[in-house]
Every structure is written in structure tokens, then in C-alpha cells.
N, C-alpha and C positions, 0 to 999 in steps of 0.2 A: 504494500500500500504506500502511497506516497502524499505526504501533508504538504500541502501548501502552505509557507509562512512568507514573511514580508523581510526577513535577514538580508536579503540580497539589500532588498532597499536601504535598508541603514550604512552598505558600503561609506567609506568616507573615499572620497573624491579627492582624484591627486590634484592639487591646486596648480594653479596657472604660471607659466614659468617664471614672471615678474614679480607675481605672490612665495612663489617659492624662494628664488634668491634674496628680495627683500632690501633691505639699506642695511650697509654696517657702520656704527660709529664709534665702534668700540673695537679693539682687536690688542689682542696678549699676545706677544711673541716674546723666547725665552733669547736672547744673546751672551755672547762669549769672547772676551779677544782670544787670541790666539795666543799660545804658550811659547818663550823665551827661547831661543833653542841652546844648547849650555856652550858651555869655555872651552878653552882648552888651557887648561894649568900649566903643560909643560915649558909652552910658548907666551902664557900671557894672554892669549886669544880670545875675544869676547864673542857670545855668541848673538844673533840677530834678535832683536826686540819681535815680538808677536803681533799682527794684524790688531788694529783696531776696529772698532763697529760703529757705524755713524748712519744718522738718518738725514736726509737731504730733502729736504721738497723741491717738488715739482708741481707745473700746474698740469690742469687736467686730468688729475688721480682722483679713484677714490679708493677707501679702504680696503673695499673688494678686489681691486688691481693686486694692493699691496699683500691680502690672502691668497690671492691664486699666483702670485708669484711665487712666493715663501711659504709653499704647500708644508714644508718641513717647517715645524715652529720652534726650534731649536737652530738656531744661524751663530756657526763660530767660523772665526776669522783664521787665516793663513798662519800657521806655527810660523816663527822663524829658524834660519835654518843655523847646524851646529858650524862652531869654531874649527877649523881642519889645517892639515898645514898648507894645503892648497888655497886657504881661505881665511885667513888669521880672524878677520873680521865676516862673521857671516854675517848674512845677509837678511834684512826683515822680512815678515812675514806681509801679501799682501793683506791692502783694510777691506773691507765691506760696507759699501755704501747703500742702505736702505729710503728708495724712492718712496715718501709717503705724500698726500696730500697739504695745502697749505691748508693752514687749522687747524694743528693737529697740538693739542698738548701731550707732552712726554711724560708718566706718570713709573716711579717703579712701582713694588710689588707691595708696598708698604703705604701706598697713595703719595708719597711723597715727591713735588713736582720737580721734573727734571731739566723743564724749558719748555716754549713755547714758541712754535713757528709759524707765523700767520702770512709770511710773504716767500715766494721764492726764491731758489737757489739758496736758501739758508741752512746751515750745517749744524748738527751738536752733535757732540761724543758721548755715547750712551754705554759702551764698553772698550776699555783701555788693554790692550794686549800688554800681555808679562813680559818684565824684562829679560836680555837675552846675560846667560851667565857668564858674570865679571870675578875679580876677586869680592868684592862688597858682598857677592851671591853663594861665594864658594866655587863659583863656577858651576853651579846647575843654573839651568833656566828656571823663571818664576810663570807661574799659572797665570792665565789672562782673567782679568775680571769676568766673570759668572752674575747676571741680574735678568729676571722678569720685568719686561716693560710693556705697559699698557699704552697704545693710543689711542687715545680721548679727541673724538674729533666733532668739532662744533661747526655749523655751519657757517660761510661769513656770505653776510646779505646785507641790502642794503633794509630791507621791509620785513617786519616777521610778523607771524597772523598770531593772533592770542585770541580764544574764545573759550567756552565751554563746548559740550558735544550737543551737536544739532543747530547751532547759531544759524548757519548761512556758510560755512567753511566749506570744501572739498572733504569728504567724507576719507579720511585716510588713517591707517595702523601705525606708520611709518614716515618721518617726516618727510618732504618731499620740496625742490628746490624748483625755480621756474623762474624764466624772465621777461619783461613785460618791453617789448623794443615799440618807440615812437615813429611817428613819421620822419623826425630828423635825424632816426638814427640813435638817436638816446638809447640805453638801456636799463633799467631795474629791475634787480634781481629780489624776488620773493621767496621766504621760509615756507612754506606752509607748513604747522605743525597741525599731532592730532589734538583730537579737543580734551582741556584739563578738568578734573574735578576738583570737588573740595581735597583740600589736602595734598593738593600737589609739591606743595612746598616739602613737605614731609614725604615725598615719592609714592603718594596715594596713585595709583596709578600707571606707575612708572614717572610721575611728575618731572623728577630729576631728569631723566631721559630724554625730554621735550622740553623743559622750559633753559636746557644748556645750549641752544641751539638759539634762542634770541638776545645772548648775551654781547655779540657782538654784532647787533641790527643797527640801524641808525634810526630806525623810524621800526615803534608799536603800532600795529593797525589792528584793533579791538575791533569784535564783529561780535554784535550781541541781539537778540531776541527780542524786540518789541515785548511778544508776549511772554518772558521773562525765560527761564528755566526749570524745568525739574528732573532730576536724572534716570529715576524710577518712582515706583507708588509707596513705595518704602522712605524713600527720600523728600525731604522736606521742599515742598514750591517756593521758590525765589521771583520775585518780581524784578523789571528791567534795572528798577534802583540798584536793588540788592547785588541781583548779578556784576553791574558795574564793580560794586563796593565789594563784591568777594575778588573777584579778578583783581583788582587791587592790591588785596589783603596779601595774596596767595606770592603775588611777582612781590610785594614788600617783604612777604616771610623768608624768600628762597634768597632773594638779595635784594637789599633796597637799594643799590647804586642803579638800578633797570629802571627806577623811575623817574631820573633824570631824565632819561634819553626821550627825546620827541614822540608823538601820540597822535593818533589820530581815534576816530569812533565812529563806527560804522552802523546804522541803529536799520536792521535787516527786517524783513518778514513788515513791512509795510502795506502788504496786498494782502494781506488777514483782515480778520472779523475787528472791528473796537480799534483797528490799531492808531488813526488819529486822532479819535478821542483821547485814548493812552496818550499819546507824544502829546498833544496841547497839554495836557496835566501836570506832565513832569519834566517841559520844552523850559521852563525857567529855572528848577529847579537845577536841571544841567550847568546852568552859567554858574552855580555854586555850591559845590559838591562836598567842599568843605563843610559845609552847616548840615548838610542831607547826611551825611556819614557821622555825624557825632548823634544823631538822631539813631542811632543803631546801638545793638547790646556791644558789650566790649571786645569778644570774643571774634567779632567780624569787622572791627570798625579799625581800618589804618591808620597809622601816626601820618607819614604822608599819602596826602591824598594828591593823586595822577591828576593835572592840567592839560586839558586835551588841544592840541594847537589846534583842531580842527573837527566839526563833527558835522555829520551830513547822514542824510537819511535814503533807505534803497528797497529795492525787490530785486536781492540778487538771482533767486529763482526764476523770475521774468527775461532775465538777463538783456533788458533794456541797455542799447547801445551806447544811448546820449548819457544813460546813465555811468555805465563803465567807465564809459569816455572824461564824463567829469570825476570820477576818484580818480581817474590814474592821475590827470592831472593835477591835481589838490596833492594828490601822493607828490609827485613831482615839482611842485612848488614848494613844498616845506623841506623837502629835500635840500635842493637851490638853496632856500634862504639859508637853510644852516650851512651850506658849503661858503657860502659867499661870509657869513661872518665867522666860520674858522680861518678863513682865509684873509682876513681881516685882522682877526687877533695874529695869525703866526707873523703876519707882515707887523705889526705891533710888536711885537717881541723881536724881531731881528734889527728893526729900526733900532729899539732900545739898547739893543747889545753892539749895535755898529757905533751907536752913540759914545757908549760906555768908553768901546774900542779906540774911538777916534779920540775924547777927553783922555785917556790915560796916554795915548801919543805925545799930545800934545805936552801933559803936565811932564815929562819925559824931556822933550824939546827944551821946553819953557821954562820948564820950571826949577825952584832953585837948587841949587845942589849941596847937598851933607857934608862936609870933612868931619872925619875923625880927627880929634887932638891928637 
């Protein structure tokens, strides 16, 4: 006899190759330099120092490069080679140059930081090969440095998307990087992270995971829900205020230097039921957000509260053109503006130091001169 059941149906389905491979931002590789190669006592003869280990950026990597190259996660460097008498001095060991991504912070195995390369063509020495054997050594070779090193890679953007889940974002597991090119040719590069919960600060979520990745944004673009959030039926309903003043809370808890950086507010799901009766309600209250956040229990309520250079209202689900078309450029403008006054200050600062430079010339020139008795 044969029973028909529904087994097959629960198969799990091999996911899609781009779900499968996924984003890496993380990756452990074990390094080593290379061991000293030894003396020679009879002659004096020192033997060759051992490879070093180095990570170099490059652009156009990403982590995943850097795994599929260095299938072996264990990378030691070139021994050097021994003292002989054809060779009084041997010879070092080759280094090993590891191509990662720019962004990447260098962490050992202990979290402790070992550098940070945010531009390329930049080098650090992450494992030093062993001396090659002198009399100092006895004339053996010494072992190369042995460490786990993690890299920690952040994305660098100029925009990173902050919301909770279901705002108005690109629905995604994985953060995902994108660029927005102008008619002149301009370009800005966008974060999209996934959506945060409460507690992200505290890696509710993987929080940590995702909110490391807007730390070197220049510009916050908050995307929030008209009709406010709630995560499940279990979870408490936050209205559009609240949502505001949690997001807040969450980027103040994880690092409050992130609310410095420029803002923008994007106030989504406008083509819903109430929703501009909503915004007429709490369209004034936005201008001061200050007084609206201490109105809240302690627990949710930030010390600093985020000034948003900009807020503008949408149906990004419509995907209304003229609409797009005025964010990117509102994006694009605040952008400018803060480029134009960092660029302002640095020329500010070198004026002053050329100043400095040219007075201390002069007093030099000019000015009078000391004898000793």
C-alpha cells in the first residue's frame, strides 16, 4: 500500500545563487611570517630574516575576492634561507602581500585594533617574519610572528539609509551598496542597510552588523512610516513620533558621534488611509523635536536629539518620478553644501598655518638676535 503525505512539499529549496553567496564583511584569516633561516657559527654567517605579511588595499575588492583567493586560511610567509659558505649572508624570505578592500579595519584575535585602511594603495604589517640566526640568536633562526586577524569591513558611502523594517527601504538581509549617477555625470553612492529594531544598539538583531556600515556616511537619510511602526502583535505600536525618537535613541546608544553627521527625513507611505491628517498634526511639531522627545518616558528619550537639514514627504511605493527626482537632488545639495564649507575650513587652516609660517620667517629675518654672555 502506499500513503500519500505532503514530505516532499516541505523540501527546503536551494536558494538563489546571489542569496547563496550573500555579502561578506567580516573574514578571519590566521597569518604567519616566515621563520629566520639560522647562522653559520663557524664563519660568523647570519642567516636571512623571514617573509613578512602585509595587507595592501586595493580598489574594486571585496571581501569575497579576498576569501576565494586565500581558500587556505592559514597564509605564512617565505622562510629565509640558511647561512652557507657559498652564502655567508643568506638571503630573506619572500613577504606576502594580502589585497583587501578599502575599508577595511584590521582587528586581531583579541578585538584589538590593528589599523585602518580607508584609501588605497595603503600598507600595514600585520605579521613580522623571524629573525634570521646571528650570534644575538645563537645562530638559530627565530619563528615569525603567528596572529588571527579579523577584517572588519565597513562600507564607505556617501548616503546610508537608517529605518526600521517595513519603512519604505528595499526589503534586504544583507546590506547592499548602489549608486545614484546625475545627468552631469555626478555620482552618489548609497548604503542600503536592513531594517533595525529596538535594540540595535545592543546587537538586537545583528544591530552591530548594520549600523557599522553608516559610520562613515556623510549624509543619514531616515525613511520612516507615516503610519508609524510595529514589529509584531507581540511588540508594542510606535507612532511616527516615537519611531523618529527611537531611531535616535538606538544611533545615540551605539555611538553618539553618528549624530553629528548631516540628516535628512524621509516621511514614506503618504498614499495610505489618514496619512495627511497625520502629517498636518505633527508637521510643526517636527520643527522641534527637542520639546516632542523630553515629552517621552526616559528609557526612549535621547540626550541629543538629531536636526534634520532636511525633511520632505513621498510614496516611494508609487515610485513617482518628479518625486525621486526631487530627493536625489535635496540629497545632492546638502551634500555640496557640506563639501563647499569643509573646503572652506581646510583652506582656513592652511591660510593660518602659511601665516604662522611666513611670521616666524620673518621674526627670523627681522628680528633681534640673542648673545650669550
Amino acid at each position: 500500500m502506499v500513503f500519500l503525505t505532503h514530505i516532499l512539499g516541505y523540501a527546503i529549496k536551494v536558494p538563489r545563487k546571489h542569496l547563496r553567496e550573500g555579502f561578506i564583511d567580516s573574514l578571519r584569516l590566521t597569518v604567519r611570517g616566515g621563520a629566520g633561516g639560522s647562522g653559520l657559527p663557524r664563519y660568523g654567517g647570519k642567516g636571512g630574516s623571514g617573509g613578512n605579511v602585509y595587507v595592501v588595499t586595493k580598489e574594486e575588492l571585496t571581501l569575497r575576492n579576498v576569501k576565494k583567493k586565500w581558500k587556505k586560511i592559514n597564509i605564512h610567509a617565505e622562510t629565509g634561507t640558511n647561512s652557507s659558505m657559498k652564502g655567508i649572508l643568506g638571503k630573506s624570505g619572500n613577504d606576502i602581500n594580502i589585497e583587501i578592500p578599502c575599508g577595511v579595519t584590521i582587528l586581531d584575535d583579541n578585538g584589538l585594533k590593528l589599523g585602518e585602511l580607508n584609501e588605497a594603495n595603503l600598507k600595514l604589517l600585520v605579521a613580522k617574519g623571524g629573525l634570521g640566526g646571528c650570534p644575538e640568536t645563537g645562530f638559530c633562526g627565530q619563528k615569525g610572528q603567528s596572529r588571527t586577524i579579523i577584517l572588519d569591513l565597513k562600507l564607505i558611502a556617501d548616503v546610508g539609509l537608517v529605518g526600521f523594517p517595513n519603512a519604505g527601504k528595499i526589503t534586504t538581509l544583507k546590506p547592499q551598496l548602489g549608486t545614484m549617477v546625475y545627468e552631469d555625470h555626478r555620482q552618489i553612492t548609497v548604503a542600503d542597510l536592513p531594517g533595525l529594531i529596538e535594540g540595535a544598539h545592543a546587537n538586537i538583531g545583528m544591530g552591530h552588523k548594520f549600523l557599522k556600515h553608516v559610520e562613515r556616511t556623510k549624509l543619514l537619510l531616515f525613511i520612516v512610516d507615516i503610519q508609524g511602526f510595529q514589529l509584531s502583535v507581540h511588540s508594542p505600536y510606535r507612532t511616527f513620533l516615537e519611531t523618529i525618537i527611537l531611531l535616535n535613541k538606538e544611533i545615540e546608544l551605539y555611538k553618539p558621534d553618528l549624530l553629528d553627521t548631516s540628516s535628512m527625513l524621509i516621511i514614506n507611505k503618504m498614499d495610505t488611509d489618514n496619512a495627511d491628517k497625520i502629517y498636518d498634526d505633527i508637521k510643526d511639531k517636527l520643527e522641534d523635536l527637542a520639546n516632542v522627545a523630553s515629552e517621552y518616558p526616559e528609557e526612549i528619550r535621547p540626550n541629543h536629539v538629531i536636526e534634520f537639514d532636511d525633511i520632505v514627504t513621498a510614496s516611494l511605493a508609487l515610485k513617482k518620478k518628479n518625486e525621486i527626482e526631487m530627493i536625489k537632488e535635496k540629497i545632492r545639495s546638502i551634500l555640496d553644501i557640506n563639501q563647499e564649507k569643509e573646503l572652506i575650513l581646510n583652506k582656513e587652516i592652511v591660510s593660518n598655518s602659511e601665516l604662522h609660517e611666513k611670521l616666524k620667517q620673518q621674526v627670523k629675518q627681522y628680528g633681534p638676535t640673542l648673545l650669550s654672555p
